[in-house]
PAZAPA-4460 file (N, C-alpha, C; in steps of 0.05 Angstrom, whole numbers, plus 32768, in hexadecimal, padded with zeros to 4 digits):
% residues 308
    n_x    n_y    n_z   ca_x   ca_y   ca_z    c_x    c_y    c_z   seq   type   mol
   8891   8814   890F   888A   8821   88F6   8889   880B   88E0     1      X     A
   886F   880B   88D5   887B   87EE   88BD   8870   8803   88AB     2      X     A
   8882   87F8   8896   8881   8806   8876   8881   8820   887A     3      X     A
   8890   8835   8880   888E   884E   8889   88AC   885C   8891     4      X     A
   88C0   884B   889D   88DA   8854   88A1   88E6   8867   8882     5      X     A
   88E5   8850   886E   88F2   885D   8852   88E5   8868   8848     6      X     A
   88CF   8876   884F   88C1   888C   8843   88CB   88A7   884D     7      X     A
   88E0   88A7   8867   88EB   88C2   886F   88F6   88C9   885F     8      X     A
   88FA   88ED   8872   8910   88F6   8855   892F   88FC   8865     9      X     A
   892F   88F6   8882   8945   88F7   8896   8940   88EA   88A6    10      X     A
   8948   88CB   88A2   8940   88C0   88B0   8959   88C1   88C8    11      X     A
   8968   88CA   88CC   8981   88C7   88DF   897A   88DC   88F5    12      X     A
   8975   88F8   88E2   8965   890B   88FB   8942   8903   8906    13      X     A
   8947   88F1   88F7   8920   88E3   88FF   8928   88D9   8922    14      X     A
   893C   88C6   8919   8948   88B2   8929   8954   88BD   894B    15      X     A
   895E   88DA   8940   896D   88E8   8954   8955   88F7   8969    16      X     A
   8943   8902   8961   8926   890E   8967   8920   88F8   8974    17      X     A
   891B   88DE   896D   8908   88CC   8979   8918   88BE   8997    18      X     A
   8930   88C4   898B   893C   88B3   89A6   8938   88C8   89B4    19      X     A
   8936   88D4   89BB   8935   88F2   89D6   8919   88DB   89E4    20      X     A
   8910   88D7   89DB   88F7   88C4   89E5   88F5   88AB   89ED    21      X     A
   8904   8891   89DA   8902   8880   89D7   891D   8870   89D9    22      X     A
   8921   8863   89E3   893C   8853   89DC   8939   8837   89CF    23      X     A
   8920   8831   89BB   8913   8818   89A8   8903   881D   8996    24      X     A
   890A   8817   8989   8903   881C   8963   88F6   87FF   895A    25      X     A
   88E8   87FD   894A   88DE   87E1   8940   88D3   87E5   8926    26      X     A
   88DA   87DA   8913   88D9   87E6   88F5   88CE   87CA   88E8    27      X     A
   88BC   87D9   88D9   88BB   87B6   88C1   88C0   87C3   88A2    28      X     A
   88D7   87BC   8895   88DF   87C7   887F   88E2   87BB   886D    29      X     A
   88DC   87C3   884E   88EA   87B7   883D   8905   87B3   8831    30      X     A
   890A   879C   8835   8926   8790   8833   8933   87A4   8813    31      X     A
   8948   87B4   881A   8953   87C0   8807   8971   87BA   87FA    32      X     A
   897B   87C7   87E8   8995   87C0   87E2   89A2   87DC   87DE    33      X     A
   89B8   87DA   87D7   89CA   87FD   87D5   89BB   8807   87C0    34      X     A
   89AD   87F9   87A8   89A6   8806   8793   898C   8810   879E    35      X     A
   8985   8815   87AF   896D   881A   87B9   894E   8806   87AF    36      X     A
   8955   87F6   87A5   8942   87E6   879F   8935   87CF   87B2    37      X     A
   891C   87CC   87AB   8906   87C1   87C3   890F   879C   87B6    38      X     A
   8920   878A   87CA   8928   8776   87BD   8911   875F   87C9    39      X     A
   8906   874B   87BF   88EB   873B   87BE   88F6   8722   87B9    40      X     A
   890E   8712   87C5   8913   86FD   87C1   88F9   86DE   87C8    41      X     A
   88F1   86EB   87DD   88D9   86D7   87EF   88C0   86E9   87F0    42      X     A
   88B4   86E8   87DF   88A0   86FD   87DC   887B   86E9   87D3    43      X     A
   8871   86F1   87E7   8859   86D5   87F4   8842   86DE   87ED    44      X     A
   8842   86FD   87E4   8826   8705   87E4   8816   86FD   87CA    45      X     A
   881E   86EB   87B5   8808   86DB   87AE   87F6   86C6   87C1    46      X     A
   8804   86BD   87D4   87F3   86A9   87E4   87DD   86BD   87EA    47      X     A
   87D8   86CC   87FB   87BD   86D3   87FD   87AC   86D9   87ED    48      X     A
   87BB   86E0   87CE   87A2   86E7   87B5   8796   86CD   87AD    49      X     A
   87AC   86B6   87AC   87A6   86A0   87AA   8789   868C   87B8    50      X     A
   878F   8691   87D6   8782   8688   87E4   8768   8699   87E6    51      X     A
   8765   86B1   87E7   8754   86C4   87E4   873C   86B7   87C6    52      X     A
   874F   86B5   87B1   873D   86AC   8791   8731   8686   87A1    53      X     A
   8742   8679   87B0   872F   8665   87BA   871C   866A   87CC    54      X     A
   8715   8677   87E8   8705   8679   87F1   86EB   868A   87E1    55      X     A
   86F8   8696   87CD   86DA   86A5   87C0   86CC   868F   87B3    56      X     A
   86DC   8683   87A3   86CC   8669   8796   86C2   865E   87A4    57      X     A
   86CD   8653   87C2   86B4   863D   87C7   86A0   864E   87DA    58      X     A
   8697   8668   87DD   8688   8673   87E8   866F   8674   87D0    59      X     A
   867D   8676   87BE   866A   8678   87A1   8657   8653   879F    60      X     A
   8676   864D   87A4   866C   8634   879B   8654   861F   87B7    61      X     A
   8659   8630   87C7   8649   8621   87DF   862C   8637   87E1    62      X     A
   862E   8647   87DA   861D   8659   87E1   861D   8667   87F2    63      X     A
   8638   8670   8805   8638   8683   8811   8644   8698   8809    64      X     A
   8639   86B1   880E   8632   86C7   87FF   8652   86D7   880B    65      X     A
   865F   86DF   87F7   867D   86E7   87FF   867C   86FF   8807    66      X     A
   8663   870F   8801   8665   8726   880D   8649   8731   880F    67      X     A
   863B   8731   8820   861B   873F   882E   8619   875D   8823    68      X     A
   8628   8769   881F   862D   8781   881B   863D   8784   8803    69      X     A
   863C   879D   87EC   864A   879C   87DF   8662   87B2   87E6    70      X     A
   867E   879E   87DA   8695   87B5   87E5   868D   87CA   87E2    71      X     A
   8698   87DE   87F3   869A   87FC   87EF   86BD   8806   87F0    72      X     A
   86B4   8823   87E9   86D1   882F   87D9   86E6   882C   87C1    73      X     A
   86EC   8815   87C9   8701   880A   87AA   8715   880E   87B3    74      X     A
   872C   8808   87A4   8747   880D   87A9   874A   8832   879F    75      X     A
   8751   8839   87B4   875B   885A   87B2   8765   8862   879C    76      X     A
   876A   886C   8794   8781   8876   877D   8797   8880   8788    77      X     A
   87AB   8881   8780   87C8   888A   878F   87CA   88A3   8795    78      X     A
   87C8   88B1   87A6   87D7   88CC   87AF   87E6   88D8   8797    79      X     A
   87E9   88EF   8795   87F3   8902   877D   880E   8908   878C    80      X     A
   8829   8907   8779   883E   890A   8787   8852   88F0   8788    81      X     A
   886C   88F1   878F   8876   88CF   878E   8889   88D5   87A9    82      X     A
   8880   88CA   87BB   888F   88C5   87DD   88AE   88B8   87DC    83      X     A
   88B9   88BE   87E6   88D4   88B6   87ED   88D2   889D   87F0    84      X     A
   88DF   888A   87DC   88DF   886C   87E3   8902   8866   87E7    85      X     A
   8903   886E   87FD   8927   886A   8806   8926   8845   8802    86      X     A
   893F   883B   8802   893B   8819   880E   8959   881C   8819    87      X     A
   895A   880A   882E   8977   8803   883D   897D   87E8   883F    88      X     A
   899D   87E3   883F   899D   87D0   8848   89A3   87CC   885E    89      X     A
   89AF   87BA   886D   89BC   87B2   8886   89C8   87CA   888F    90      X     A
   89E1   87C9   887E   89F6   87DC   888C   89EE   87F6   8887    91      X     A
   89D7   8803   887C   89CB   881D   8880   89BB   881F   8899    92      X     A
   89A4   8807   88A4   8994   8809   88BE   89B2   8808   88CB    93      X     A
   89C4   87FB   88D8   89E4   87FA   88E7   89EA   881D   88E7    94      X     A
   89EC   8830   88D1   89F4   884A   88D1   89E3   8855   88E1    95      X     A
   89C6   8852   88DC   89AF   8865   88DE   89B0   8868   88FF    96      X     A
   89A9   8844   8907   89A8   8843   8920   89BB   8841   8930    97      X     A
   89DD   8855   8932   89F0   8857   893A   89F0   8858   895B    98      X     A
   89FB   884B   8965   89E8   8845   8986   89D9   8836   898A    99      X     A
   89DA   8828   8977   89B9   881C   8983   89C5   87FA   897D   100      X     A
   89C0   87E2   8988   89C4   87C6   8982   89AA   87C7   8974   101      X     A
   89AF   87B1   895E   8998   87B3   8944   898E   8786   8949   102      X     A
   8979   8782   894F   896F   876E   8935   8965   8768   8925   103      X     A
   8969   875B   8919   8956   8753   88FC   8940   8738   88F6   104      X     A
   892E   873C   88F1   8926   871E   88E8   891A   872B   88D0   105      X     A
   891A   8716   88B9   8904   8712   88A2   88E7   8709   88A4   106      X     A
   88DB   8717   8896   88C1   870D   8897   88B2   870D   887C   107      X     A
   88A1   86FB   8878   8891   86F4   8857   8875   8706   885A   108      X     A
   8872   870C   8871   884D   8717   8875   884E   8737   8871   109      X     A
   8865   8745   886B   886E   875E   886A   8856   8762   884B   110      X     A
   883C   875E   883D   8831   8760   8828   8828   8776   8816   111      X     A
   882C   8780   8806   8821   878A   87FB   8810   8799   87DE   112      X     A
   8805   877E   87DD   87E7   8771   87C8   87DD   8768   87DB   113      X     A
   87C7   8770   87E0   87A9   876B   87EC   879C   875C   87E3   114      X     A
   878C   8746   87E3   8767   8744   87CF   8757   875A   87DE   115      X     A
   874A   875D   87CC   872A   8770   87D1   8726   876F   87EC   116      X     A
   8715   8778   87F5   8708   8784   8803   86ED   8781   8808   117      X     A
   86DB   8777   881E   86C1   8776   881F   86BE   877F   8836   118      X     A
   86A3   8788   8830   8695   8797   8854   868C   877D   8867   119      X     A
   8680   876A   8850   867D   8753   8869   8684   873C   8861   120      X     A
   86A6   873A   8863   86AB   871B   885B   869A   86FF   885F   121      X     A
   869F   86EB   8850   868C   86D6   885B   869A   86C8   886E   122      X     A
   8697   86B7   887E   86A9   86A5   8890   86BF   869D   888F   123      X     A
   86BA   8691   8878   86CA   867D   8867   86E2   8689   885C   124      X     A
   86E3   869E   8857   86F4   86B7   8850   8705   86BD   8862   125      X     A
   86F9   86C7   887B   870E   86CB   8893   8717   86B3   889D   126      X     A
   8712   869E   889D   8717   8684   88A6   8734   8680   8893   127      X     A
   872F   8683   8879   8751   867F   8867   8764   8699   886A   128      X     A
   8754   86AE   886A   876E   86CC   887A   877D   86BF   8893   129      X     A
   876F   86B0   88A4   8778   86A5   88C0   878A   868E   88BB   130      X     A
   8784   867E   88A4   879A   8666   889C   87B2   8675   888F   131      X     A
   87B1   868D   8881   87C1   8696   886B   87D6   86A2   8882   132      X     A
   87D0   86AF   8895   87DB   86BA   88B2   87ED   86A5   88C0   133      X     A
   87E1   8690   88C0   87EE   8679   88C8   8805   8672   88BC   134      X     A
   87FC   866A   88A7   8814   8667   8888   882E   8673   8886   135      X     A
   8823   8684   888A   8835   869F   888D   884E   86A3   889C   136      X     A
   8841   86A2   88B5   8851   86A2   88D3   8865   868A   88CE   137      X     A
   8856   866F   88C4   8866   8657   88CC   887A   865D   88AF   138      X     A
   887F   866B   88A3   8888   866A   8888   88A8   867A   8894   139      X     A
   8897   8690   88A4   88AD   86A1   88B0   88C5   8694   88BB   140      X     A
   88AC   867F   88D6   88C8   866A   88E1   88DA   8656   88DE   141      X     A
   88CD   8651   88C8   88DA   8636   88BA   88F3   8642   88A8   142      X     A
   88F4   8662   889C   890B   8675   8892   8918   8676   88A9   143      X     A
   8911   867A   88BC   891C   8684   88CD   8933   866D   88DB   144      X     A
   8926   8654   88DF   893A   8641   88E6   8948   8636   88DA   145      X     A
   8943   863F   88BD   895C   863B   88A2   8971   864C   889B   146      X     A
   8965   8669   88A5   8978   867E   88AC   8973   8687   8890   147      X     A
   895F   8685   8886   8953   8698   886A   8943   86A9   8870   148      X     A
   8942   86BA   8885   8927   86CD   888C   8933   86E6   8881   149      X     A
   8948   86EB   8884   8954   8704   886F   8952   8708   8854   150      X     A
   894D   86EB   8845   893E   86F8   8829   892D   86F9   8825   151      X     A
   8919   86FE   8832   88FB   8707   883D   88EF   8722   8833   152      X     A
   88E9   8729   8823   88E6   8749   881D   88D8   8757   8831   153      X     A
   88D5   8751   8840   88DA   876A   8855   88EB   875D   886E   154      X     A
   88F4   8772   8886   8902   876D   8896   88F0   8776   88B5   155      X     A
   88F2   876E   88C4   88E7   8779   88E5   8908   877F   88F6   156      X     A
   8904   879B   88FA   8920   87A7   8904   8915   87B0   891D   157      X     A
   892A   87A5   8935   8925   87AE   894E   893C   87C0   8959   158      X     A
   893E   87CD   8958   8959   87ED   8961   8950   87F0   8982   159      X     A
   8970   87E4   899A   8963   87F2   89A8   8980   87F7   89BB   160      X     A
   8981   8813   89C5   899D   881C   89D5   89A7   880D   89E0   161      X     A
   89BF   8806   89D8   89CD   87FA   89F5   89CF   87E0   89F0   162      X     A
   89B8   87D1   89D8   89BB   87AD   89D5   89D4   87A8   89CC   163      X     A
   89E4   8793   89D6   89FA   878C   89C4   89FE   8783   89AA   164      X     A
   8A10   878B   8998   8A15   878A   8987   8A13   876C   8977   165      X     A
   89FB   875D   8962   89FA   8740   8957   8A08   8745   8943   166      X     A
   8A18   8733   8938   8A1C   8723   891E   89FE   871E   8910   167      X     A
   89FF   872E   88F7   89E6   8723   88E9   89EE   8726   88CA   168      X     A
   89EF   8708   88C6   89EE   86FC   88A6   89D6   86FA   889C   169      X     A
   89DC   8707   8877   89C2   8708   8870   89D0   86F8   8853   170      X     A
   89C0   86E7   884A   89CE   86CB   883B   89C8   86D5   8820   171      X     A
   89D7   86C5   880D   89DD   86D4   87FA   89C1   86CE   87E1   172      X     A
   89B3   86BA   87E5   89A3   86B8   87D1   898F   86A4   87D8   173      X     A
   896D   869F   87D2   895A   8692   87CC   8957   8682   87B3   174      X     A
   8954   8660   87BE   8950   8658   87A1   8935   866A   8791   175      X     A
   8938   8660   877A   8923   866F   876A   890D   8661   8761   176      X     A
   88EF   865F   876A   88D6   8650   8770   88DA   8649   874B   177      X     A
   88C9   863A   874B   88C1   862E   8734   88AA   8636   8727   178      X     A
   8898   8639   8718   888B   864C   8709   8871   8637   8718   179      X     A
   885A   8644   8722   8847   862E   8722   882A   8637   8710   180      X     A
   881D   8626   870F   87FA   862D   8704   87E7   8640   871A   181      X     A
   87E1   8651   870F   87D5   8663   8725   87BB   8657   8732   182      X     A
   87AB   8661   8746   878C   865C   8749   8778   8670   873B   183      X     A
   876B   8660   8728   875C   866E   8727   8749   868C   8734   184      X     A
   8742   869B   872C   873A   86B5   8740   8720   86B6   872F   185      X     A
   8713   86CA   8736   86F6   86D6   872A   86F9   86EA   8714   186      X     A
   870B   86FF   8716   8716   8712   8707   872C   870F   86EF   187      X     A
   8735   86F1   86EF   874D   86E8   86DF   8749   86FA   86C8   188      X     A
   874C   8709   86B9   8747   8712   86A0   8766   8715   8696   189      X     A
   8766   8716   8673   877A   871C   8663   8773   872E   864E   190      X     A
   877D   8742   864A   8771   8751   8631   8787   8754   861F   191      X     A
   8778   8763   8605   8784   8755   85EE   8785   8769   85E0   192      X     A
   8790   8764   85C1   878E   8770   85B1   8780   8791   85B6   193      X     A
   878E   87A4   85C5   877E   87BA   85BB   877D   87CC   85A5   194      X     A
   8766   87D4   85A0   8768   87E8   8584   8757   8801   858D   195      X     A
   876D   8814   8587   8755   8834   8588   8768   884D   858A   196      X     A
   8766   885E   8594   8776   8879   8586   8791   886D   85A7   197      X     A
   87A5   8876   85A7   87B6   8881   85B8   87C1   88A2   85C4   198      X     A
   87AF   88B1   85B4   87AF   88CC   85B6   8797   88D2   85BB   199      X     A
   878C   88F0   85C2   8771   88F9   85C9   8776   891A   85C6   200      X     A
   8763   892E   85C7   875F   893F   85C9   8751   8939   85E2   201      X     A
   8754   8958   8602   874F   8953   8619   8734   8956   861A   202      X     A
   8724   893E   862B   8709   893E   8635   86FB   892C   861B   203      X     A
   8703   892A   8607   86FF   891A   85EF   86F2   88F8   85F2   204      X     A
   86D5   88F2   85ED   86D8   88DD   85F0   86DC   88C1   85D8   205      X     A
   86DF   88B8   85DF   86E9   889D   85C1   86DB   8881   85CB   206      X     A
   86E5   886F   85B7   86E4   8859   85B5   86F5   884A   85B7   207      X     A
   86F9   882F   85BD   8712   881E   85B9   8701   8802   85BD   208      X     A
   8719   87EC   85B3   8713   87D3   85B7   8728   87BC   85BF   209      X     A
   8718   87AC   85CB   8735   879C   85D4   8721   877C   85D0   210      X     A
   8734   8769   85D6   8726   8752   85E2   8730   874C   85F7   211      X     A
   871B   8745   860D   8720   873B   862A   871C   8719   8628   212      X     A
   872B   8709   8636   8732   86ED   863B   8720   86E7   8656   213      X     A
   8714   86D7   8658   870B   86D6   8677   8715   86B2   8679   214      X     A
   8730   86BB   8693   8738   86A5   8692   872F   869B   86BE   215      X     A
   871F   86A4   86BD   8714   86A1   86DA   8701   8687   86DE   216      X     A
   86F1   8684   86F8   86E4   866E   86F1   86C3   8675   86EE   217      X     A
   86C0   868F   86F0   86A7   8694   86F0   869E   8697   86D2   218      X     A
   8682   86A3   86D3   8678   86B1   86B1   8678   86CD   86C0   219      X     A
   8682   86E2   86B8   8680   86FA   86B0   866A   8706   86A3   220      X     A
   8659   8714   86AB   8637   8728   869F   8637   873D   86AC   221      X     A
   8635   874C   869C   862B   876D   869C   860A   876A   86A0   222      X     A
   85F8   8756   8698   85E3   8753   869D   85D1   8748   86B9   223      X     A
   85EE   8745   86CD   85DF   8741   86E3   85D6   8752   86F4   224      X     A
   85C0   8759   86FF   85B9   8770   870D   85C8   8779   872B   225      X     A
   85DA   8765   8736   85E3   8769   874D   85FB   8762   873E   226      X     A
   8613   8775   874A   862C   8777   873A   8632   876E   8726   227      X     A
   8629   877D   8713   8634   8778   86F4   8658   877B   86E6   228      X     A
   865A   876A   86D7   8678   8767   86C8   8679   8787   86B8   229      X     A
   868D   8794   86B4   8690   87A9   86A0   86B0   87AF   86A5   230      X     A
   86AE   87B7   8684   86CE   87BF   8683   86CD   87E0   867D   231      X     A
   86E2   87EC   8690   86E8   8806   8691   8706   880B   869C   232      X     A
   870A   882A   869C   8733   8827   869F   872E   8838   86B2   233      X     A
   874D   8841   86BB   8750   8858   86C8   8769   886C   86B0   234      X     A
   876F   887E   86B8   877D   888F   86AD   8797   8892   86CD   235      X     A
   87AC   888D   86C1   87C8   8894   86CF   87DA   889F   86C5   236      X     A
   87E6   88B4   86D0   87FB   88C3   86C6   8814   88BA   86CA   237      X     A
   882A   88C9   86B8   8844   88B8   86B2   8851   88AA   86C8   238      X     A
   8847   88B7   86E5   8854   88A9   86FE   8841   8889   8709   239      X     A
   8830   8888   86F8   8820   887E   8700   8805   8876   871A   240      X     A
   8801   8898   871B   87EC   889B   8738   87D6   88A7   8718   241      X     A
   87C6   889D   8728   87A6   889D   871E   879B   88B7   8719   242      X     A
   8795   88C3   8701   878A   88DD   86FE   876D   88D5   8703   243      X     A
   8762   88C8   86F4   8747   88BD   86F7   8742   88A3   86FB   244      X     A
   8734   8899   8712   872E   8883   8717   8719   886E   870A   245      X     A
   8708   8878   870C   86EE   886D   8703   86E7   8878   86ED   246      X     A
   86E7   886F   86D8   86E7   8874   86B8   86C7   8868   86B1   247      X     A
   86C6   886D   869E   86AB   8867   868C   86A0   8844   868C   248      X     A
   868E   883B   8696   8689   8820   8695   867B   8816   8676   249      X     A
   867D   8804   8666   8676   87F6   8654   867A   87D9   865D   250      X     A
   8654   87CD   8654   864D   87BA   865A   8663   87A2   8649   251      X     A
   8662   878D   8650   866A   8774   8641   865E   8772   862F   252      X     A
   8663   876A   860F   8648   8762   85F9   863A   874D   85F7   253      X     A
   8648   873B   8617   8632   871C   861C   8646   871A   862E   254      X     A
   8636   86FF   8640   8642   86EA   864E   8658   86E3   8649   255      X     A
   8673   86DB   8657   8685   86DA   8651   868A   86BC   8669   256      X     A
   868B   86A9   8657   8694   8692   8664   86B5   8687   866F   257      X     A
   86B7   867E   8675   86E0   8678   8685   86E6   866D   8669   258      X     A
   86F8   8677   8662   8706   8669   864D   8701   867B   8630   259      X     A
   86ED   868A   8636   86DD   8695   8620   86EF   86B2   8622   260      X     A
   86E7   86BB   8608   86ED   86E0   8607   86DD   86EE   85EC   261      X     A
   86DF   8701   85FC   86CE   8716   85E9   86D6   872E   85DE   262      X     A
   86C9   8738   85C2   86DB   875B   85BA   86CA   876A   85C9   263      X     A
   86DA   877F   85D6   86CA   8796   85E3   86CC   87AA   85D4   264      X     A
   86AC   87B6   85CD   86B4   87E2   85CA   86B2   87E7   85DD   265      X     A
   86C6   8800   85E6   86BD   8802   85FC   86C3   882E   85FD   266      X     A
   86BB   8830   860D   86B4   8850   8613   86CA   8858   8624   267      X     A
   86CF   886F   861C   86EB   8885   8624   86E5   889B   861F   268      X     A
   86EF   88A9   8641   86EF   88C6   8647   8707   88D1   8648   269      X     A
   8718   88E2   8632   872E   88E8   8636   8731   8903   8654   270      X     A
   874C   88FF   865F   8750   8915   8673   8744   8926   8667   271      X     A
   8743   8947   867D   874E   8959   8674   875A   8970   866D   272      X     A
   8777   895E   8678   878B   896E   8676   87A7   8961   865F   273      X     A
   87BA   896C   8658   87C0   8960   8640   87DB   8955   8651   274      X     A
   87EF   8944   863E   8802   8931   864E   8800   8914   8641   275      X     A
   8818   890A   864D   8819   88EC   864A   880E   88E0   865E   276      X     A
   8800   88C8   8659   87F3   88BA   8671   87F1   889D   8667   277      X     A
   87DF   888C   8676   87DE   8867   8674   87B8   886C   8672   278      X     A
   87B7   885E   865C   8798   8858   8665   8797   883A   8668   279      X     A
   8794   8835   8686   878A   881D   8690   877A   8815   868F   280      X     A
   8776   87F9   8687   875A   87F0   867B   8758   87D7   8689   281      X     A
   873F   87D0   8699   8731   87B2   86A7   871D   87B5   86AC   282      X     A
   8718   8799   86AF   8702   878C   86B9   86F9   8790   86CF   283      X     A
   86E2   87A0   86D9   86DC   87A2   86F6   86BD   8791   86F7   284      X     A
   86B5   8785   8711   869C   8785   8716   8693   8794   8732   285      X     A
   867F   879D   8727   8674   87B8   8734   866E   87AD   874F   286      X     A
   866E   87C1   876A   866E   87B8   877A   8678   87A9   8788   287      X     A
   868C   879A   8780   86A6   8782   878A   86C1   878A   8785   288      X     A
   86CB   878D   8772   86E7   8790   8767   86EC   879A   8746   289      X     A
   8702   87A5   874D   8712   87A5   8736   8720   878B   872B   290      X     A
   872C   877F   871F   873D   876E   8719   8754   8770   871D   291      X     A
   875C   8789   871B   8775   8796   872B   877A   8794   8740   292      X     A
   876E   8791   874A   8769   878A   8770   876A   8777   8777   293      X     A
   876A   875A   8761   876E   8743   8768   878B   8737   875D   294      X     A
   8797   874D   8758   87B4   8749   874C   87B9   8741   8733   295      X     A
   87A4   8747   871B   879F   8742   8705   87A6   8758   86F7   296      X     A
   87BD   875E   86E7   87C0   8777   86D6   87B0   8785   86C1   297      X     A
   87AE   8795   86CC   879B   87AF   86B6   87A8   87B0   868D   298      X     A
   87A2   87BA   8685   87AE   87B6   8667   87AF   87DB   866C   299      X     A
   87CE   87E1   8668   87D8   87F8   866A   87E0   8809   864D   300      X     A
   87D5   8816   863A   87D6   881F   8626   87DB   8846   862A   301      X     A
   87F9   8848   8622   8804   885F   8619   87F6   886E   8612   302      X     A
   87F4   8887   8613   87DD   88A4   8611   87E7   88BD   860B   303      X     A
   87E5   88CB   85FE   87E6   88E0   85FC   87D5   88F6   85F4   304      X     A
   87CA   8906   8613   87B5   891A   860E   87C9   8935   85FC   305      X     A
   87B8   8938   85E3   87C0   894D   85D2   87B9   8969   85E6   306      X     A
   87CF   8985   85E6   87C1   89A5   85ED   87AE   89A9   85DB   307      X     A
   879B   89B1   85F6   877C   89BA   85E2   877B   89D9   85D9   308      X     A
***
């Protein structure tokens, strides 16, 4: 089961059900503490956004085309509802799996931030997913022969009847990385200064303005005929799952060079239904991505739909 154990809501009678069947369990989990919190001491999933923002560049930059096809779907919007996010530590998997000899190892590839998505990667693309895989693994073993794979944010748990009982130390702390300079990405954006109502009457549409930073290495245009730059939000409610995904597009008011930034007006469709909500606001280019999707934060502005 990976990512899926701490989403039960019994997991002990899960456990009791399954053994009638099975006498081996194999879990990949996120490493938890009593406070139930998801702990991220060794947490790697920048490397693939990282490496992901290099292979796009030099596909750009060589002329091979990063994607034949333009993405389809987008990132989903979240399910309505908020799932049981149990977390355990050690000596809760030891309770759960009473009977059972337990091991443990850490692992860094447990991810979850993605980059985008394409229907037809270029080569060059799967060629650095395959190095980043690599990376990865050897990152695992090299914790592993230091005996740091337990601060790993996630864990690989093997439960099985009858194994004898290990000694397993899980160490008390990770030094703490040092701040580095990011890589450049395509999507880098910063936004700024917004100005415009924070309230609405429902279905209401408005105006607002912000300035966007384009700190990427490309130019950014709404004027190109094959995926154009535009800024638009989504709407999320207080839990933060997505009421509306795909919001109103407004072009760029020019070319937007690296280093450069620009004031946006830009167009808004209020919900509608009334409530507190986030109106998320980015940079997408059509057909490829969100900016969100490349691990670049949205500009999240407080809302309140007025009763109509």
């Amino acid at each position: 089961m990976f990512d899926a154990f701490h989403h039960l809501a019994d997991p002990k009678r899960f456990i009791g059900r399954m053994g009638e069947v099975t006498s081996r369990f194999l879990l990949v989990e996120p490493r938890g503490d009593w406070k139930g919190a998801w702990q991220k001491d060794l947490d790697l999933d920048w490397l693939l956004l990282e490496l992901d923002k290099i292979g796009y560049r030099l596909a750009l930059t060589t002329g091979e085309m990063p994607d034949l096809e333009p993405r389809t779907g987008g990132t989903p919007p979240p399910r309505p509802g908020q799932p049981l996010e149990h977390r355990y530590t050690l000596e809760d998997f030891r309770k759960l799996f009473d009977g059972f000899g337990i091991r443990v190892r850490g692992t860094v590839s447990g991810v979850d931030a993605y980059p985008p998505e394409f229907k037809n990667p270029a080569p060059s693309r799967v060629r650095l997913w395959e190095l980043a895989y690599g990376i990865l693994t050897e990152v695992d073993d090299r914790l592993r022969d230091r005996k740091l794979d337990l601060l790993a944010k996630h864990w690989v748990i093997y439960a099985e009847k009858g194994l004898p009982e290990e000694t397993i130390a899980v160490p008390d702390k990770v030094s703490a990385a040092g701040e580095a300079e990011g890589v450049q990405g395509a999507y880098d954006a910063e936004y700024l200064n917004y100005e415009g109502p924070r309230e609405a009457d429902p279905g209401r549409e408005f105006r607002a303005k912000l300035i966007v930073r384009n700190r990427s290495f490309r130019v950014w245009s709404s004027r190109r005929p094959a995926f154009p730059d535009h800024i638009s939000y989504h709407w999320l409610d207080r839990h933060g799952n997505a009421l509306i995904w795909d919001g109103e597009r407004t072009a760029l008011p020019r070319d937007i060079g690296p280093g450069e930034e620009a004031e946006v007006l830009f167009r808004v469709k209020a919900p509608p239904q009334s409530g507190k909500f986030s109106l998320a606001v980015e940079l997408l280019q059509e057909g490829r991505s969100w900016a969100s999707d490349t691990g670049v934060p949205w500009l999240a502005v407080p809302f309140r739909i007025r009763k109509g």
